[in-house]
N, C-alpha and C positions, 0 to 999 in steps of 0.2 A: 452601248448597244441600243438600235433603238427598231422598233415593233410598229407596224402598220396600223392602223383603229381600224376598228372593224366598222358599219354606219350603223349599228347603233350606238354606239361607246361614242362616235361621233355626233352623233344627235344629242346625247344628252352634256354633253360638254358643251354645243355653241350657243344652246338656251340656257346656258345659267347663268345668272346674274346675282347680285345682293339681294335682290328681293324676294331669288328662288334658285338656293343653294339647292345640288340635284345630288346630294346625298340621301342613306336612308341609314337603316339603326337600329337598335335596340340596347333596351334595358335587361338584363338578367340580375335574378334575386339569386344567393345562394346563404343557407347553413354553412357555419363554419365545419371542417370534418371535427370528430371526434377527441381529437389528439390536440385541437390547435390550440396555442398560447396567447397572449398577450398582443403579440405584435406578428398575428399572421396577416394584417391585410401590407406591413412590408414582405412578407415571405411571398405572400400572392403576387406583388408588383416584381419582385427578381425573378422568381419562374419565368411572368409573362416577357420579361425583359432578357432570360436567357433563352437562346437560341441558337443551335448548331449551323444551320446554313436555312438563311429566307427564302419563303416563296417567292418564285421572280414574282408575280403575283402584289404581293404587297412592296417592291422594291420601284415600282414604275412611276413617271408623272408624268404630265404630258407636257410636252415642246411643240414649240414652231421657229424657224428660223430662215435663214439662207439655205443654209445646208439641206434641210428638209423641201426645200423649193416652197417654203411658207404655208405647209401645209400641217394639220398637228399628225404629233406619231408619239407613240411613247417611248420616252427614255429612261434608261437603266438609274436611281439616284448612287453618282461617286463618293457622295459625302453622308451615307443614309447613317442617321441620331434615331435610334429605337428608345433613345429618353426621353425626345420628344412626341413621340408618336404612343407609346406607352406611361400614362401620367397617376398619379395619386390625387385624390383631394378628399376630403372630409366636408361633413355637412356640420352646419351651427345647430346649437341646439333648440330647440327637443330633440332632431334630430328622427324628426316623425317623416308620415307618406308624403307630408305637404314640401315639408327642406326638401326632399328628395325630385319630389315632381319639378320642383320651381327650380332646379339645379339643370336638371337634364333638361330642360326646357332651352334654357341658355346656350348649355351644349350642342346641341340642335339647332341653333339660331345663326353660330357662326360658318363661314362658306371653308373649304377647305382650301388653303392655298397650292396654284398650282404649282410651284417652286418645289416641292414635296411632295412624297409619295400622299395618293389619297386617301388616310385613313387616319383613326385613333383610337384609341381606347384606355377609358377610365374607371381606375379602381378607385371604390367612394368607400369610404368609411364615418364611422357616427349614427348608423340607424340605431335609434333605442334600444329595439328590442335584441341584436345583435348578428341580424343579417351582413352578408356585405355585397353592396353592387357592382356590376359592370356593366359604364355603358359604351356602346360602342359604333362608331358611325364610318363608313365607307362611299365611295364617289357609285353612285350609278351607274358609273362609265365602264369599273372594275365587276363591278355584282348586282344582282339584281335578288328581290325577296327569297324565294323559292332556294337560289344558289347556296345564303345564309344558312337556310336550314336546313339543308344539304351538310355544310359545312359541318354544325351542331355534331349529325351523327359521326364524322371523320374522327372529329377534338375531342367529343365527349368519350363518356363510358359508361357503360353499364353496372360496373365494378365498383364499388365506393371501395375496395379495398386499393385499387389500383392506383401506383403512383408513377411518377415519372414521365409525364404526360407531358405536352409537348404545346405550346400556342400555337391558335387559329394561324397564324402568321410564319410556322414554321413547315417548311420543306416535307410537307407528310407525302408516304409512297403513295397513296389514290389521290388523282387531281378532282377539284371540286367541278363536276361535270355542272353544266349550264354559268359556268365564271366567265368572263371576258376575256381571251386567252390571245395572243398572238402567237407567230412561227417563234419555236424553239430557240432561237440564232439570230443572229444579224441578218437583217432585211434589206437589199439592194432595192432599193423605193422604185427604179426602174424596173427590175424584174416582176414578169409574171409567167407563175409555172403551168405546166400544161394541167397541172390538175384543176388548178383556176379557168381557166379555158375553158375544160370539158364540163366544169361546176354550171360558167356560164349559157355554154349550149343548152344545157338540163333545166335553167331559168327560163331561158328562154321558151324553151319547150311549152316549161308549164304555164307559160305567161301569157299563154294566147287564150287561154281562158278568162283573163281579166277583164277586158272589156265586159263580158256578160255578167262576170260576180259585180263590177262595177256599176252597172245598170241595176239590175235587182237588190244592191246593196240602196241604191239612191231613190227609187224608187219607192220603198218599203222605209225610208226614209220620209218622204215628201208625206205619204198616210200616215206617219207618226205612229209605225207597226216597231216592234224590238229589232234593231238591228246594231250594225257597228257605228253607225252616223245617226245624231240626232240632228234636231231641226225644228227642234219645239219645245225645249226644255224654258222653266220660266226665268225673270229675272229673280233675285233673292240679295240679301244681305249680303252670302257668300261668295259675289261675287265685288265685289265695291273693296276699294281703300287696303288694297293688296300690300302686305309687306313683309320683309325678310325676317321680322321678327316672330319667334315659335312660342305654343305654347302644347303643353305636352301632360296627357294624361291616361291613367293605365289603370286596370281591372278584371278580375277572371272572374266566371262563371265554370260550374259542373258541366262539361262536355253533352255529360247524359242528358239534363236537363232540358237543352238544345234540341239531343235526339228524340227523347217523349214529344217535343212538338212536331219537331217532321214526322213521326213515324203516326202520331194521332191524326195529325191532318194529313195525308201523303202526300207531302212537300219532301226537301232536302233541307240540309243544315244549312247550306249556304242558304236557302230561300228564308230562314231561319234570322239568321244575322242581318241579311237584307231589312228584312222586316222590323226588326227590333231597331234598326236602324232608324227607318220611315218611321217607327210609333216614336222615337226620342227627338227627332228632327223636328217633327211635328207640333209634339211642345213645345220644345227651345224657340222655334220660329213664333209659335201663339204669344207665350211668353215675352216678345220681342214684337209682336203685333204683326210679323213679317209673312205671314204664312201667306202665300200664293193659293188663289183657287184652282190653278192646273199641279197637275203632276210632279214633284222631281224628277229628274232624273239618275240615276249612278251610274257611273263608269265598273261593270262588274268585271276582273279578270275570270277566266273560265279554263277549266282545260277543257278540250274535247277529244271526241273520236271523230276525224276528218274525214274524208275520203281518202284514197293510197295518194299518195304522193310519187311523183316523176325522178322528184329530186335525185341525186345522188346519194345525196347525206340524210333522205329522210331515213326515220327507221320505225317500222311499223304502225304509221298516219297518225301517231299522235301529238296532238297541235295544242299551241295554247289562245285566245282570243279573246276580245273586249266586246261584251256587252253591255248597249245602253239599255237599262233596266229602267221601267216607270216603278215607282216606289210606293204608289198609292197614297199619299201625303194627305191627298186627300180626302180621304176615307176614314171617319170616323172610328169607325169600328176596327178592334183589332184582327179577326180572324177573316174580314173582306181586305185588308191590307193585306194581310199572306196570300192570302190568295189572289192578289191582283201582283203581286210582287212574283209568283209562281208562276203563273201563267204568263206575264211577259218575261222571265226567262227563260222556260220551255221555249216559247217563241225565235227568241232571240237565240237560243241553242240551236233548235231547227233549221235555221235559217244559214247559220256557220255551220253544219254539220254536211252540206252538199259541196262544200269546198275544198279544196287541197290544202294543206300547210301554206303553202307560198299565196293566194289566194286569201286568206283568212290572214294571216299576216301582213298583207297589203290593205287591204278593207280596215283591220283595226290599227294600223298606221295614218289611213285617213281621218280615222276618229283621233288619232291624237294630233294630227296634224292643225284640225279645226281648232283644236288648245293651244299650240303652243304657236303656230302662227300670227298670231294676235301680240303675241307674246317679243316675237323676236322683230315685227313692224312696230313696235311702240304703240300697238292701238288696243289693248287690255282695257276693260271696262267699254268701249266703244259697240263691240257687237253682242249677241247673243251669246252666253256660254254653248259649249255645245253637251257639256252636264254640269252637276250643282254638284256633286261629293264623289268621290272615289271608294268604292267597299271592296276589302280584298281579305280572302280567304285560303292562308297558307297551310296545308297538314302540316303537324309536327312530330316528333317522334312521341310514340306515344304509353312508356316506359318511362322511368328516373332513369336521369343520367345524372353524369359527375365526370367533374373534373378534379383530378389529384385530393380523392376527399369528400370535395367541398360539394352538397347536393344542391343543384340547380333547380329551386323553385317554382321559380316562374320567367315566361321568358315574354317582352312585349314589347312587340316592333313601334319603328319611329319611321314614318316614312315620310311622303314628299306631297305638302299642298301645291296647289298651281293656280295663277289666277284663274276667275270665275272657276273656281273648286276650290277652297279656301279653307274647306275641311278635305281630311284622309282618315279614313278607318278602317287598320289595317288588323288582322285578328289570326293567332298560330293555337292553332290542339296542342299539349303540351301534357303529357303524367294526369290524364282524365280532366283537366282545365280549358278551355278556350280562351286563353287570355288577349286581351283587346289591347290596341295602340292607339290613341285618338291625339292625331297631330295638325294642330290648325294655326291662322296666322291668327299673330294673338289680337291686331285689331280689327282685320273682320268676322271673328268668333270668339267675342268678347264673353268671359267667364265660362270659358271650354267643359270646365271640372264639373260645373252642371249637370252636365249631360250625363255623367254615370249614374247618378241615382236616377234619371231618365228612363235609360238602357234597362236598369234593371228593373225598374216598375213595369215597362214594357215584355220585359220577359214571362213576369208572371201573370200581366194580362191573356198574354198567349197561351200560357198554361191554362189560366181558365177558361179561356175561348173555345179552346178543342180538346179542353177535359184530359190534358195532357197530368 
């Protein structure tokens, strides 16, 4: 059987390379349950490794061939090994955060081959204290952040009594809404149906508005005001000497904590993270002599309230879109950094907020384009980044959950650097936690781990600043 890509699942497949595997991930902590013995993290790996019937979902890779007229589509795998795709390892001792970090680091390092379904996941055993992990990484192409933890609440539970639970990977009745999904069936790569058709006319439709979002978007660009296009971001460390090699580090803070400084300064939490970002940046860079006297910039995902959409498929205008965030880097002070970090995302909201779905989805498609263009001409390090870091802010469920037992601690994404963005910090709400993911290339964000005691000095600078 084999399944159309969608252009995005297509986009991120033809930019990936060794040097920028377009997987993303996470680590989860969990308590063993109550009851468990000696040798549950084998009971943990047969669970994850028994399954009634797979998600097509997790069964797919991508092909190209004759037959497909050399174009990629996904195909169903004949020979699919759930023991290779479901693995064990254990860490050396002590068996402390650091085994741990430097493990999953590695794991994050390697590209997924396309011969096989996109995906893996590992049950780790050996932490001292007597946790056990899962880490677990999937192609871009298949999922995207938000989708993940989506996922979470499907798999998970509420119940720590509840057993008989089921893996991420297996055939659950609700489909994980925002996955990468094709037609149900077999796909005649000739055919196209009239609903595609009518889809089209409705793009169309809405697409006669681009030109002016595109002007205004460029525009408000060239002034280096918040938009989806930068154009002024500076050079930096993070952009040089790019490579496939990851290095990977993880930490929660009190949820609340976060909120007292939005709620004292009236900001958002996202304005929040941003910020504590720009105060830790700002070190590491001084620290490294590297610091620029203009601005950073971020790549911030946002959700918004659009304008109504034309579309067919939209459903009640709500969008998601990138903004380029000035970071205030160079700002001394912590509570003029929040607030220069708030006021150009307000901006930058404002500004996406006059557009449609399909609109705002084009516009922040040009911002990624300026990245990853560079990327697929062989010309990286050559022009201007068009941002310096990626900051992303996923809700999480915000309850314990569990799986068959076992309480799920803490949950901390791994996502994807990119040249000239060479750091990602990715960050999910989790059981009153904000746990962070800091995934960079390990040789141009040389001594990553740094950065937490950073972050967290940072945080409590903010607390003092606005008496949070």
């Amino acid at each position: 059987m084999v399944t159309l890509l969608d252009p995005t699942s297509l986009g991120f497949l033809t930019v990936e390379s060794r040097q920028m595997p377009m997987h993303v991930g996470g680590l989860h902590l969990f308590a063993r349950p109550e009851d468990a013995d000696d040798g549950y993290e084998r009971t943990l790996v047969n669970q994850l490794r028994t399954v009634p019937e797979m998600s097509p979902l997790y069964l797919r890779h991508p092909h190209r061939s004759a037959r497909t007229a050399g174009q990629l589509v996904w195909e169903t795998d004949r020979s699919f090994d759930i023991e290779h795709h479901v693995r064990h390892s254990a860490l050396p001792r002590p068996g402390g955060g650091r085994e741990l970090l430097e493990l999953v680091s590695r794991l994050h390092s390697t590209r997924l081959p396309w011969e096989r379904p996109l995906w893996e996941s590992h049950v780790i055993e050996g932490l001292s204290d007597g946790r056990v992990a899962i880490y677990h990484k999937i192609h871009h192409a298949l999922m995207d952040g938000v989708s993940a933890i989506r996922l979470l609440n499907v798999v998970l539970s509420d119940d720590p009594e509840e057993r008989g639970m089921l893996a991420p990977w297996a055939l659950h009745p609700a489909p994980v809404e925002g996955a990468s999904r094709g037609p149900a069936g077999s796909t005649d790569l000739a055919h196209v149906s009239l609903t595609a058709v009518r889809s089209a006319l409705g793009l169309l439709a809405e697409a006669a508005g681009l030109p002016g979002a595109l002007v205004r978007t460029l525009s408000r660009s060239v002034r280096d005001q918040p938009s989806t296009v930068s154009l002024h971001s500076p050079r930096t460390m993070l952009d040089r000497e790019f490579t496939g090699a990851r290095r990977f580090a993880a930490q929660d803070w009190p949820v609340e904590r976060l909120h007292a400084v939005a709620r004292s300064s009236g900001t958002t939490i996202n304005d929040v993270v941003v910020a504590m970002t720009s105060g830790m940046l700002r070190r590491y860079l001084l620290q490294h002599d590297e610091l620029p006297r203009q601005s950073l910039v971020a790549m911030v995902p946002v959700g918004l309230k659009a304008r109504e959409s034309h579309l067919p498929s939209a459903d009640g205008g709500n969008a998601v879109g990138a903004v380029m965030v000035r970071m205030g880097t160079e700002i001394a002070d912590p509570a003029g950094r929040l607030r220069a970090v708030h006021e150009s995302m307000k901006a930058g909201k404002a500004a996406l907020a006059s557009m449609t779905p399909l609109q705002i989805m084009a516009m922040s498609g040009l911002g990624q384009a300026q990245a990853m263009l560079p990327v697929l001409w062989g010309a990286s390090g050559l022009t201007r980044p068009p941002y310096n870091v990626i900051v992303s802010n996923v809700p999480g469920p915000r309850q314990a959950k569990y799986f068959n037992g076992a309480r799920l601690l803490g949950n901390y994404p791994a996502s994807i650097p990119i040249p000239g963005a060479a750091l990602n910090i990715t960050c999910t709400s989790y059981d009153g936690k904000m746990c962070f993911g800091l995934t960079g290339c390990r040789r141009a964000v040389p001594r990553l781990q740094q950065m937490l005691p950073f972050l967290d000095e940072e945080l409590a600078l903010l607390e003092e600043a606005v008496g949070a």
